[in-house]
N, C-alpha and C positions, 0 to 999 in steps of 0.2 A: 314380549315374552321374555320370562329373564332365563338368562342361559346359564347353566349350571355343571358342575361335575362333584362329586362325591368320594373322597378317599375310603376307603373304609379302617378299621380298628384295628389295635393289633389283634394277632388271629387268635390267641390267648383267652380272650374276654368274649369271645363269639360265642356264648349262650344266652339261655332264655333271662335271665335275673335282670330284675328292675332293679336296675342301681335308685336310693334316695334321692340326691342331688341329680340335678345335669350343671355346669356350672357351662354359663353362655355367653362366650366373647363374641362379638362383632370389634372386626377388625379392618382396617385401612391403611397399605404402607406402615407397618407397627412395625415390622420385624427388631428394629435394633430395638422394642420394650417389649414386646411378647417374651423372650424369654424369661424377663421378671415374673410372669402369671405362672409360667410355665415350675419355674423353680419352687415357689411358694405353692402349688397342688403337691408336687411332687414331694414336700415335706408337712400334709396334712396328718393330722395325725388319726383322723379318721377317713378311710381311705374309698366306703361305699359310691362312688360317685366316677359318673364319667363327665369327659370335658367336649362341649360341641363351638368348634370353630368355624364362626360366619366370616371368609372377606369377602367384603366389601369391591372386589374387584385391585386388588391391590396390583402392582408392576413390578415391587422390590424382591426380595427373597424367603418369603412370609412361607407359598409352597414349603419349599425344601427344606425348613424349620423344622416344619409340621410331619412332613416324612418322616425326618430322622427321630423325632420324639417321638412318633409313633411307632419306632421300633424296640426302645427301651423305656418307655412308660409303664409303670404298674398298674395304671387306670387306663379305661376306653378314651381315644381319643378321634374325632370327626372332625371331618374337615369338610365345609361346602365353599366352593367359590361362586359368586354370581357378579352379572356387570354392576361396575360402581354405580347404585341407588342412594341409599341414605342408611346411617347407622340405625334410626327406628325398623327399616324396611329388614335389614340382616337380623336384627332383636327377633322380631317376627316369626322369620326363618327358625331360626336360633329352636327357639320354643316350639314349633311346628316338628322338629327334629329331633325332639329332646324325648330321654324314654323316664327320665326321672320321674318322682311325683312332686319334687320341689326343683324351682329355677332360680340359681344363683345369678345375677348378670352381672358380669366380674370387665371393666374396662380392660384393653388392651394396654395400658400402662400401668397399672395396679397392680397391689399384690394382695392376698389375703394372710392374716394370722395364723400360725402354725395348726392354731384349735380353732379357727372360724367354722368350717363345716362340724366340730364334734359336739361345739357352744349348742351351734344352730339346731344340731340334733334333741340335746338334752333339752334343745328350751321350747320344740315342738312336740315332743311327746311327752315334755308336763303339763300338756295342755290336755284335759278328760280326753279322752276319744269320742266318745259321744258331744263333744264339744266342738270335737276340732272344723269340725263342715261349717261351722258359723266365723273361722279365722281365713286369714286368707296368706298372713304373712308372719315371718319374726325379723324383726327389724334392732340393730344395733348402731353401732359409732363407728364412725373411719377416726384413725389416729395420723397424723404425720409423723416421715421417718422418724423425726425428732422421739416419737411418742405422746407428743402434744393432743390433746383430743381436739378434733373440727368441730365447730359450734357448740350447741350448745349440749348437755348431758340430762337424762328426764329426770322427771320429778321424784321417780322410785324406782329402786332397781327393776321391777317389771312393774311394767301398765298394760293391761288389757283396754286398748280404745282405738275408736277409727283412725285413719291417717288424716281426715280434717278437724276431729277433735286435739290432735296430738298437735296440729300446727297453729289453731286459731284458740280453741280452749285452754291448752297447756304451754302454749308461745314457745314452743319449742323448734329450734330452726338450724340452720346448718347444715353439711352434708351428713349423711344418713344410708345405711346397708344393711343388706341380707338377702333372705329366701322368699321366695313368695309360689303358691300355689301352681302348678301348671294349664290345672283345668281350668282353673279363673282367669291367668292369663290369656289363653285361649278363646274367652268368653270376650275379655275386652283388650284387643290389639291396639298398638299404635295406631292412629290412624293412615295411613299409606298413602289416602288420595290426598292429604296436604304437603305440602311441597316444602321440602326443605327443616328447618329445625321445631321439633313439637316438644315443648318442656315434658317433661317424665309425668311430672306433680299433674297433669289435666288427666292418665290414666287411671292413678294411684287413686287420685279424686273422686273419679268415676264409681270404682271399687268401692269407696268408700260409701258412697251414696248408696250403692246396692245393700248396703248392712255390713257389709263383710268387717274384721274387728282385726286389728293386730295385735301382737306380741312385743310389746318394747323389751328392751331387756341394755341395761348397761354395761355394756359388754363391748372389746371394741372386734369388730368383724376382719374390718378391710383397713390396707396401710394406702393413704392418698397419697399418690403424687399430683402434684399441680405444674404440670409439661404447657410449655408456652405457647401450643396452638388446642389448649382445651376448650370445648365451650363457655366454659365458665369465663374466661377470659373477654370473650365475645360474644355476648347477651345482653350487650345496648345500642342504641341505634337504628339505623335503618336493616343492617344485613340481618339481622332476627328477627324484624320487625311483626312479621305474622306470627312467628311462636308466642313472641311477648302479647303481643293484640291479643289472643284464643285465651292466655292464662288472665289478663284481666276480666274477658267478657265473663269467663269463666266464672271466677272472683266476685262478680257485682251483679252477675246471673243466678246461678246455680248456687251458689254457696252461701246465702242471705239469712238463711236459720242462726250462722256462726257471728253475725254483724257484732252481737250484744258483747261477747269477746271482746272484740280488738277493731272497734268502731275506726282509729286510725287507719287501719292495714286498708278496710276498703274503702276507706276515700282515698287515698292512694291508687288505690288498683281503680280507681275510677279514673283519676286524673292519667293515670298510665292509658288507660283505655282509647281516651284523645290522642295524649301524644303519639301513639305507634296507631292509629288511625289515624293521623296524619301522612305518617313516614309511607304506609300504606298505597296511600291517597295519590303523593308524590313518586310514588314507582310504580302508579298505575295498575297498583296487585288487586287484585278483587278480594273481596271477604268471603270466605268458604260458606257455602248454602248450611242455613240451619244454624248460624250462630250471630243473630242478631241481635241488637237489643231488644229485652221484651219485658214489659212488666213496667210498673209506677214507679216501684221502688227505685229499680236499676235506671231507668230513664233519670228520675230526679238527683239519683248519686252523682251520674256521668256528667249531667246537665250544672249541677253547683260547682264541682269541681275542673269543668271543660275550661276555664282561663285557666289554673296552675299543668292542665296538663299542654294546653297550647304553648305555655311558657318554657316548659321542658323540652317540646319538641322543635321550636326556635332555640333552646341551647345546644340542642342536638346539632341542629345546622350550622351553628357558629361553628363547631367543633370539629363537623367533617372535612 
């Protein structure tokens, strides 16, 4: 049972109004980069929006942060602590707390653009109203401090298309931000009962499959920093080994409509599929029930490409 406590808001903001935004940090030992989040809300320039802080069970000075912001804040600000689980399981939280109708999820080392939430606005309600129940998100660009854009930039300044069309039909890749609906997220959580790190992209995925459509828009949202113990750093090998394993089965399962695209990507995510079912294999992790190989298709991709992915997973071991 996770054990919890709840600060509440400054007393200011204690009425009925559904703020737009919730913007939803899950946080762990942050403290010395939480106040970057912190500064950059505090100079949005559209201000509808409260801010819901999950830790992650942290030990450093993250609390009494969060106090003192919440005395001089102009926005709602929440705080929940529960025991150290996992940044998906705080996400969760996050949104289960949140009174917004859109969820920001702003890393604890990140900042957002002065007009990130006002962008985000203007580019959800150009979408019909009678429209908007078939979207689920508006999605923009992280820039680094530099102002350098991360990856790649879309094809038009807005595209209406799913988040697997945008990755496999429009080969557009990179890191990638914004808002996405509350109630949909709601509907598709992280998964919880997998242990340890579950790529974002298998939810988004999910969604996408459901019909739901997003809003691209090039625009940049969020300023990335890349901090030396991000995941992104540590997303080969064995210690990921099951997130990577779920986004190939994923890949060479589920997502087979999109092959005719980018026929390379899933022979790759095939050979990936080996190699971290190996890594697997060798730390005795079991495969989560309900994600098995199934299907001709997927079996003969895994199966052609199972020597380059055993090869990768002996270079893995050389390396460890």
């Amino acid at each position: 049972m996770i054990s919890a406590y709840v600060l509440g808001s400054t007393p200011y903001f204690m009425n009925a109004h559904r703020p737009l935004f919730t913007v939803v940090t899950p946080t762990f030992n942050r403290a010395h980069t939480l106040g970057r989040v912190y500064a950059s809300l505090c100079n949005q320039t559209w201000q509808d929006f409260e801010w819901v802080i999950v830790d992650d069970g942290s030990t450093d000075c993250t609390r009494a942060k969060v106090l003192e912001w919440q005395r001089e804040a102009r926005f709602p600000i929440h705080y929940v602590w529960q025991k150290n689980q996992h940044k998906k399981t705080a996400f969760n939280r996050g949104v289960r707390k949140a009174e917004g109708e859109l969820v920001v999820a702003l890393d604890s080392d990140d900042s957002l653009d002065k007009d990130a939430l006002a962008s985000m606005m203007s580019a959800w309600y150009g979408i019909p109203e009678a429209e908007r129940h078939r979207y689920v998100a508006i999605t923009g660009l992280c820039a680094r401090p530099d102002g350098s854009i991360v990856g790649d930039r879309y094809p038009h300044d807005v595209v209406d298309a799913t988040a697997l069309d945008m990755t496999f039909k429009y080969s557009v890749g990179g890191e990638k931000f914004g808002c996405m609906r509350r109630d949909v997220l709601l509907e598709f959580p992280f998964p919880e009962e997998i242990a340890g790190f579950v790529p974002e992209s298998l939810v988004w995925r999910a969604i996408a499959r459901a019909g739901y459509m997003t809003r691209f828009v090039n625009q940049v949202f969020r300023v990335y920093y890349d901090s030396a113990d991000s995941l992104s750093r540590q997303r080969e090998g064995q210690q990921h080994a099951l997130g990577l394993w779920l986004l190939a089965q994923d890949t060479v399962v589920e997502c087979l409509p999109w092959f005719r695209y980018q026929p390379r990507a899933f022979l790759m995510a095939a050979a990936r599929y080996t190699r971290f079912y190996l890594h697997l294999r060798a730390a005795s992790l079991p495969q989560p029930r309900g994600r098995s190989l199934r299907g001709t298709a997927p079996r003969l991709l895994v199966y052609a490409m199972w020597p380059v992915g055993a090869l990768l997973y002996m270079r893995d071991r050389v390396r460890m």
